[in-house]
C-alpha positions as CSV (number, residue, x, y, z in Angstrom):
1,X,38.8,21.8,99.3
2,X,41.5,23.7,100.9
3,X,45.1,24.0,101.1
4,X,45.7,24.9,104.6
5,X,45.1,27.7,107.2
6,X,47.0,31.0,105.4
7,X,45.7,33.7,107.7
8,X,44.2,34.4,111.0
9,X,42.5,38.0,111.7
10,X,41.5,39.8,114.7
11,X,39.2,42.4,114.6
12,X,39.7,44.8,116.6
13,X,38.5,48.4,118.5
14,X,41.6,50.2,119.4
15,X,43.9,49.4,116.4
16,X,47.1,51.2,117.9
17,X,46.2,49.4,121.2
18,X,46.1,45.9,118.9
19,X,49.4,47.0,117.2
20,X,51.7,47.8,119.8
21,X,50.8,44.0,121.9
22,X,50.9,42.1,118.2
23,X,54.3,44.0,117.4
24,X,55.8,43.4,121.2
25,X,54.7,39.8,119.9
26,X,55.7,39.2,115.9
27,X,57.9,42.1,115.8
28,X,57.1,45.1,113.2
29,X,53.8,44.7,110.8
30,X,54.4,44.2,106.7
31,X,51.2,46.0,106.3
32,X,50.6,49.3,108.5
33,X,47.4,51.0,107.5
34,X,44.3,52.4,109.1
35,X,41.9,50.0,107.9
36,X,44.6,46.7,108.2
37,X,47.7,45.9,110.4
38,X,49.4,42.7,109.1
39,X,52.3,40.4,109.9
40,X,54.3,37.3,108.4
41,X,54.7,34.9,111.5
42,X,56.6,32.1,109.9
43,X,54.1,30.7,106.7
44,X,50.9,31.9,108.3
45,X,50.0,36.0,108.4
46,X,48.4,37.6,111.1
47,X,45.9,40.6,110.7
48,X,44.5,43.0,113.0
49,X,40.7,44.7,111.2
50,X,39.7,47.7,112.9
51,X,36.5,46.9,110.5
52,X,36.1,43.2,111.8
53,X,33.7,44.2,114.5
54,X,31.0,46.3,112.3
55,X,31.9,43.9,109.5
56,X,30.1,40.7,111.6
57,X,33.4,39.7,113.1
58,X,32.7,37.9,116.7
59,X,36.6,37.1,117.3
60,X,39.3,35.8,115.5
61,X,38.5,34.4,112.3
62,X,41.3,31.7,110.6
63,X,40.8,31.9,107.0
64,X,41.5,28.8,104.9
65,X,42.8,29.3,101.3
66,X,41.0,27.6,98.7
67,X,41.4,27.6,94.9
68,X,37.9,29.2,94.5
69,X,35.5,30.8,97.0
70,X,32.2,30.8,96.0
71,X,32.5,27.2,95.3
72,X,33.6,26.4,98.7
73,X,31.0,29.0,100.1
74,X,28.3,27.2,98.2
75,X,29.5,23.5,99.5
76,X,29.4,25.1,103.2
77,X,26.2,26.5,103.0
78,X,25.0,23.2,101.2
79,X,26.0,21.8,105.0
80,X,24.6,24.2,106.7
81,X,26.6,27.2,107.3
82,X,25.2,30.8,107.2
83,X,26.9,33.6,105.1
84,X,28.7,35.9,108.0
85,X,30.2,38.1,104.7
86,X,29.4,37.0,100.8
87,X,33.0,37.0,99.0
88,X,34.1,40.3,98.4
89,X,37.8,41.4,96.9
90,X,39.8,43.0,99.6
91,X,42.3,44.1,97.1
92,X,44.8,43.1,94.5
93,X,42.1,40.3,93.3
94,X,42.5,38.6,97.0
95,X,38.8,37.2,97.6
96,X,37.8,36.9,101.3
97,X,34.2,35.1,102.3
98,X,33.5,34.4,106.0
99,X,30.6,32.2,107.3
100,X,29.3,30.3,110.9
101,X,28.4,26.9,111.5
102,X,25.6,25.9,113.4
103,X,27.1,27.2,116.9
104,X,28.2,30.6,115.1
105,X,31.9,29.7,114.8
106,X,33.2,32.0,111.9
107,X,35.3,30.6,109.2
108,X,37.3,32.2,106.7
109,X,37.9,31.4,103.1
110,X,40.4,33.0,101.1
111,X,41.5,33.1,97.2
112,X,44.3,34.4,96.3
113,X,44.3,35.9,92.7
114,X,45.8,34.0,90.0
């Protein structure tokens, strides 16, 4: 179902507050922008959503890339998950979904575009 954990994201409240411990951390961001703040760490990224919180974001969320998302959303919630967000493109073709087991723990699923 998936090929590995691609991304974690934090959502945060003070972005520049967010950016300046993650760059003292991973060094500068590949993605600087008011609504995202990303960085490469090795083969995994790391993203900081000033959005995440509004969005239904409880922490961090790892999202898990998989070759199509709304199949793997409908096999989760087949087992019981709950939709947290319904797949939505976040740009470029790059499909995100998010939903939470029974104890409300958040996972990510990601598809990257073709």
């Amino acid at each position: 179902m998936t090929t590995g954990l691609q991304t974690i994201v934090y959502p945060v409240r003070d972005l520049a507050a967010a950016k300046r411990v993650h760059t003292a951390l991973f060094g500068e961001p590949h993605t600087d922008q008011p609504y995202y703040v990303g960085y490469a760490v090795g083969e995994q990224q790391v993203g900081l959503d000033p959005n995440g919180h509004r969005a239904g974001l409880t922490g961090p969320v790892g999202y898990w890339a998989v070759p199509d998302v709304e199949a793997s959303r409908q096999q989760l919630l087949a087992a019981g998950a709950v939709d947290v967000q319904t797949p939505h493109d976040v740009g470029g073709g790059m499909l995100l979904a998010v939903l939470a087991d029974a104890d409300g723990n958040q996972v990510g699923l990601m598809q990257r575009p073709a």
